[in-house]
C-alpha positions in Angstrom: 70.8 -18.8 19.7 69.7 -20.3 23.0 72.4 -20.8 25.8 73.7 -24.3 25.9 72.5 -24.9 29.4 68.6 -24.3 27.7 69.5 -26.5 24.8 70.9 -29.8 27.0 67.1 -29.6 28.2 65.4 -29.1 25.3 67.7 -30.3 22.1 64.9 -29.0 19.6 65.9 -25.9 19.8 69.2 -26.3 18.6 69.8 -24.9 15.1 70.5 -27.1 12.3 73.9 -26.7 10.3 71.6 -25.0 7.7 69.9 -22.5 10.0 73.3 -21.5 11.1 74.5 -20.9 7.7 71.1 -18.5 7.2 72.2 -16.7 10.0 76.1 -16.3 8.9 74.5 -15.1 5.5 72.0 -12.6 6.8 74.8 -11.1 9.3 77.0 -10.6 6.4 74.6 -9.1 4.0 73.4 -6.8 7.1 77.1 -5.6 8.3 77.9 -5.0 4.5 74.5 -3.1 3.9 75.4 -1.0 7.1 79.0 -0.5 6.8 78.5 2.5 3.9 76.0 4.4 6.3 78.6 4.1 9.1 81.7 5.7 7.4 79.6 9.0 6.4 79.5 10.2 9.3 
């Protein structure tokens, strides 16, 4: 995400409510995905 001092210049780059929630989804799918290869170690 950009820093909020880049997005009060340039609001387009602000992520919509849905883009966030793509991003939420995609992190949880990832940490789940990675949390079995973690614990064999």
């Amino acid at each position: 995400m950009p820093p909020s001092k880049y997005t009060l210049m340039h609001p387009e780059a602000r992520l919509t409510a849905d883009q966030r929630q793509q991003l939420i989804h995609w992190a949880d799918q990832e940490a789940a995905r990675l949390k079995p290869a973690a614990t064999n170690k």
